[in-house]
KOLBAKE-889620 format. One line per 10 residues: number of its first residue (from 1); their letters; for each residue y, x, z of N, C-alpha, C. Coordinates in Angstrom, 2 decimals. Example, Ala and Ser with C-alpha at 12.3 -4.5 7.8 and 13.67 -1.06 7.14 Angstrom:
1> AS> -5.69/13.19/7.80/-4.50/12.30/7.80/-3.30/13.20/7.80 | -2.25/12.85/7.08/-1.06/13.67/7.14/0.03/12.90/7.87;
REM end
This chain:
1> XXXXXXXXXX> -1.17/0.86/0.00/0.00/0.00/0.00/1.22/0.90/0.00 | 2.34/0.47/-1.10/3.20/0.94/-0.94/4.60/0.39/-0.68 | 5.82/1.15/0.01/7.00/0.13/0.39/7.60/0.66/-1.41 | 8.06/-0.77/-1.87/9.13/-1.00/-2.74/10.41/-1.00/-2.71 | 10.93/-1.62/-1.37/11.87/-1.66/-1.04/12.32/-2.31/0.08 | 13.58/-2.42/0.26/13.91/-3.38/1.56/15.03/-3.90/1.47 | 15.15/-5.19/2.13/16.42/-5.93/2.02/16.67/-6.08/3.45 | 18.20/-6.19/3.41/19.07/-6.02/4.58/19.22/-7.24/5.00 | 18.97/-7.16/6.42/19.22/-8.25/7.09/19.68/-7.89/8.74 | 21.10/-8.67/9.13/21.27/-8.32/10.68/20.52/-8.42/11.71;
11> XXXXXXXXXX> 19.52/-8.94/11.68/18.32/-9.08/12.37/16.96/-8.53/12.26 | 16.63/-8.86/11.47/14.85/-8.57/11.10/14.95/-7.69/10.43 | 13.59/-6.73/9.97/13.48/-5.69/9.55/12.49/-6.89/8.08 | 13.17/-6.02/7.06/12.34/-6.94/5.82/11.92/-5.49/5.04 | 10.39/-5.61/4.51/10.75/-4.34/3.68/9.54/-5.26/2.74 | 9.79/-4.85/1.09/9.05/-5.22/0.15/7.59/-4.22/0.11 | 6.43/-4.58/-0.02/5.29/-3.87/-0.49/4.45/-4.48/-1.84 | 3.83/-3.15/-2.11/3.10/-3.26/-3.67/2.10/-2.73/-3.29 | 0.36/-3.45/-3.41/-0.92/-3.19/-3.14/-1.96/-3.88/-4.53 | -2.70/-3.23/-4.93/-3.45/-4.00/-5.69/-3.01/-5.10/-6.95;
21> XXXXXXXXXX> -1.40/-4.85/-7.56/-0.71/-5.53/-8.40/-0.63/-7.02/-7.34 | -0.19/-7.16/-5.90/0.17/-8.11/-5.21/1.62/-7.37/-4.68 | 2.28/-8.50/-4.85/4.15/-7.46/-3.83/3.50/-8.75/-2.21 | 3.81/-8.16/-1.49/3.65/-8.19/0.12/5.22/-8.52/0.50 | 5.80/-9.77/0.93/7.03/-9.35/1.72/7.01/-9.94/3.27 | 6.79/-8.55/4.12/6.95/-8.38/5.21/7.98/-8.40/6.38 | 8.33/-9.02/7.11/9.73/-9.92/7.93/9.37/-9.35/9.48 | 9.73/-8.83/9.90/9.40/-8.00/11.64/10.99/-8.64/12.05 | 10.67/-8.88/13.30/11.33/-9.18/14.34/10.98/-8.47/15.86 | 10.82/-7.54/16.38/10.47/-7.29/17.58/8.85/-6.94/17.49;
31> XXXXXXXXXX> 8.58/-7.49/18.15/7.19/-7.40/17.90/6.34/-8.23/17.47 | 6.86/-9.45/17.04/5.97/-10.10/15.85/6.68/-10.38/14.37 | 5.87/-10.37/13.52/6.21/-10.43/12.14/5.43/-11.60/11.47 | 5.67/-11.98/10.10/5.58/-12.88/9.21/5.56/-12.03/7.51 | 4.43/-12.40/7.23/4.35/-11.61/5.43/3.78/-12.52/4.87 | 4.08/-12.89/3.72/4.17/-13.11/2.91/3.75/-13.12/1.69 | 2.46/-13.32/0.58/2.16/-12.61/-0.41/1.96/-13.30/-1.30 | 2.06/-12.82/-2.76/2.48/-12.92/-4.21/1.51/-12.18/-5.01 | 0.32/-13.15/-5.46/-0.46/-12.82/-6.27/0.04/-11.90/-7.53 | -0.89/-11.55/-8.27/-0.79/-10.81/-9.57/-0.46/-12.54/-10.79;
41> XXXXXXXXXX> 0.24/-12.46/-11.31/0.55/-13.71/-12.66/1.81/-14.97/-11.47 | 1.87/-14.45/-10.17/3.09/-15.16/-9.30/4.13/-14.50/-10.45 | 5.62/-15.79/-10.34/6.56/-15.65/-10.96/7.37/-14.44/-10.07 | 6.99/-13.96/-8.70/7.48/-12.95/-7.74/6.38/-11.79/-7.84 | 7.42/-10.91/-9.09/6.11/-10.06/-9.29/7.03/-8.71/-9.38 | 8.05/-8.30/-8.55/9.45/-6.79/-8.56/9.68/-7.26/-7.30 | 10.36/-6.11/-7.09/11.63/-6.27/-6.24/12.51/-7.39/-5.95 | 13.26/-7.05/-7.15/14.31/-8.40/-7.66/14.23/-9.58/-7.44 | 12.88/-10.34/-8.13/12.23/-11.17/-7.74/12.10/-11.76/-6.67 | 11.88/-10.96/-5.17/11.57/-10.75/-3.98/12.85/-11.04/-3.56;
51> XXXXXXXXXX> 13.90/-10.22/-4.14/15.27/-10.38/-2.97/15.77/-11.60/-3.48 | 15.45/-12.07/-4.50/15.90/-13.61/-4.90/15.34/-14.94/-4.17 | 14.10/-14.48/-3.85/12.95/-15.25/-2.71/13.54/-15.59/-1.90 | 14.33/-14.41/-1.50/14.60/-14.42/0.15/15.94/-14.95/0.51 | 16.35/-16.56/-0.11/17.81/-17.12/0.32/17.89/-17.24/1.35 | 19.21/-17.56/1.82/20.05/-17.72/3.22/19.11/-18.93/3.59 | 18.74/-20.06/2.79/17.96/-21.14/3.27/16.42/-20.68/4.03 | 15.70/-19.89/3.29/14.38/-19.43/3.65/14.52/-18.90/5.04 | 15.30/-17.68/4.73/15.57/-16.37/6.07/16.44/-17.31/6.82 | 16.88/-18.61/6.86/17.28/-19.11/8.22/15.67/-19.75/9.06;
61> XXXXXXXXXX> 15.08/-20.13/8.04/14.09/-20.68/8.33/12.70/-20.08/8.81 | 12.86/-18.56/8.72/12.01/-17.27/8.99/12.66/-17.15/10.68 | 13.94/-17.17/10.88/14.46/-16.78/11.94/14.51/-18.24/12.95 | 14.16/-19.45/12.38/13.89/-20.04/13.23/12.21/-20.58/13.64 | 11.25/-19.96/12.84/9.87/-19.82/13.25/9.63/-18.43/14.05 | 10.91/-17.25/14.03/10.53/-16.29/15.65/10.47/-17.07/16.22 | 11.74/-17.93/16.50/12.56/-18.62/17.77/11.35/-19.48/18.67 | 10.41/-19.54/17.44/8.85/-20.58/17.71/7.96/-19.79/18.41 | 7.58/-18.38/17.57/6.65/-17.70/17.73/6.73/-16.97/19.31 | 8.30/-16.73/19.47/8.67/-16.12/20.71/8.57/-17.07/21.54;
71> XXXXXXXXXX> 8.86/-18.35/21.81/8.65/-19.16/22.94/7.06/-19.35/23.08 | 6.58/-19.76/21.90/5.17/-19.85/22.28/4.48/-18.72/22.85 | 4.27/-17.50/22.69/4.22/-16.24/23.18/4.67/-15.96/24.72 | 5.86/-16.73/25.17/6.32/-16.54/26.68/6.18/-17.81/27.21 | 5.61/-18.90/26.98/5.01/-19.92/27.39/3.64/-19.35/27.46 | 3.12/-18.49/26.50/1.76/-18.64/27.22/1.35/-17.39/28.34 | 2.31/-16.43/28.11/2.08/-15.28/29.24/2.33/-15.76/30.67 | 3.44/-16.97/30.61/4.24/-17.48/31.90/2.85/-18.34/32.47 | 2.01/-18.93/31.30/0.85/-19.88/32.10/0.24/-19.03/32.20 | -0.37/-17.71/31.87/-1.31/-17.13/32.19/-1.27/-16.47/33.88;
81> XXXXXXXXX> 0.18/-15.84/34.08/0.69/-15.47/35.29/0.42/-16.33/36.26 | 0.65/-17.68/35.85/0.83/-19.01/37.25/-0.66/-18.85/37.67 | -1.41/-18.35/36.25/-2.87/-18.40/36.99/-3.94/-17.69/38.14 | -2.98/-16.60/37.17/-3.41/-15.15/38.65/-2.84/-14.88/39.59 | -2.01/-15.68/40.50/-1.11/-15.62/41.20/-1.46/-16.56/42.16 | -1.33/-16.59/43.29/-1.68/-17.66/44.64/-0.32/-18.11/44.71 | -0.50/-19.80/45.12/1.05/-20.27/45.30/1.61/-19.88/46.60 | 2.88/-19.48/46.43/2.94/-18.81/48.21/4.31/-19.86/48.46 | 3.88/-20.31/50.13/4.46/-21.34/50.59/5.60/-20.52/51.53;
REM end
């Protein structure tokens, strides 16, 4: 796998990849991410292509499935804690 490129964003780390005539576009936030992939004969088959993918509409909508991924993630560490923990009176 190779990086193609990357598009800028104030938040997330986006970088384009090329594997096997598939482009990969990969979206990191912290420590979880979201990718993305684009067969061989997909109309998203460059770069270009890719940064055109990626409107203000989509990447609002990438940044509000962290907002998901992160609560669900500290909802479930917070229930896991309540579990190993004795209630103290």
């Amino acid at each position: 796998m190779r990086t193609i490129g990357h598009i800028d964003h104030p938040i997330n780390k986006i970088t384009v990849l090329e594997h096997n005539n598939k482009i990969t576009l990969q979206i990191e936030s912290g420590l979880l991410s979201q990718s993305f992939t684009f067969r061989d004969g997909s109309p998203i088959s460059n770069f270009d292509a890719v940064k055109n993918f990626c409107s203000p509409d989509f990447l609002a909508k990438i940044d509000q499935r962290f907002k998901d991924m992160n609560q669900d993630y500290f909802d479930q560490v917070r229930e896991g804690m309540e579990e190993k923990f004795p209630e103290i009176i």
